[in-house]
C-alpha positions as CSV (number, residue, x, y, z in Angstrom):
1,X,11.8,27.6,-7.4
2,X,14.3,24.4,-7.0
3,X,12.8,23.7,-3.4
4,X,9.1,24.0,-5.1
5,X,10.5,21.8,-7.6
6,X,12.0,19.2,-4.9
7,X,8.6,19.6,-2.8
8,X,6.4,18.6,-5.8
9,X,8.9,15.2,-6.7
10,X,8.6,14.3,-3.4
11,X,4.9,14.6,-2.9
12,X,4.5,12.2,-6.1
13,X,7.5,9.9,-4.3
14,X,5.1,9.8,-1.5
15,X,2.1,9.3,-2.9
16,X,3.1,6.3,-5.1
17,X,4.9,4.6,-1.9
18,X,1.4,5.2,0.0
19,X,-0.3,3.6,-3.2
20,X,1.6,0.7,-3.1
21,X,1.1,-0.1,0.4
22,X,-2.5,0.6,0.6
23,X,-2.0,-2.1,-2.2
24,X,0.2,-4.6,-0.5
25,X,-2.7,-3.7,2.8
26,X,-5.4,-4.6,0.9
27,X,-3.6,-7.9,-0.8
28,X,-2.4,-8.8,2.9
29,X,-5.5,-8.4,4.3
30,X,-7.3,-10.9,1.5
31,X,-5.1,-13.5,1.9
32,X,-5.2,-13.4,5.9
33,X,-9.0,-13.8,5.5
34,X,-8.9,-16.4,2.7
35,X,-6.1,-18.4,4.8
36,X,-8.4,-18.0,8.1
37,X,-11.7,-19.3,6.4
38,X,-9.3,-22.2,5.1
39,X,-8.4,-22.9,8.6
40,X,-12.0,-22.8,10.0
41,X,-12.8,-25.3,7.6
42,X,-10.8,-28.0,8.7
């Protein structure tokens, strides 16, 4: 039961870290495009 137990807290370890950086992705990805449109503007 103490592995299971191990297993499951490190499942929702993992998932939160791959929520966060699908989130910092996603807010990377934003800016680069917002910063390249600047740049094609000048």
């Amino acid at each position: 039961m103490l592995a299971l137990d191990v297993g499951n807290r490190l499942n929702v370890f993992l998932d939160g870290i791959r929520e966060v950086f699908y989130k910092v992705l996603f807010f990377y990805k934003e800016y680069i495009y917002k910063y390249e449109e600047k740049l094609l503007k000048k």
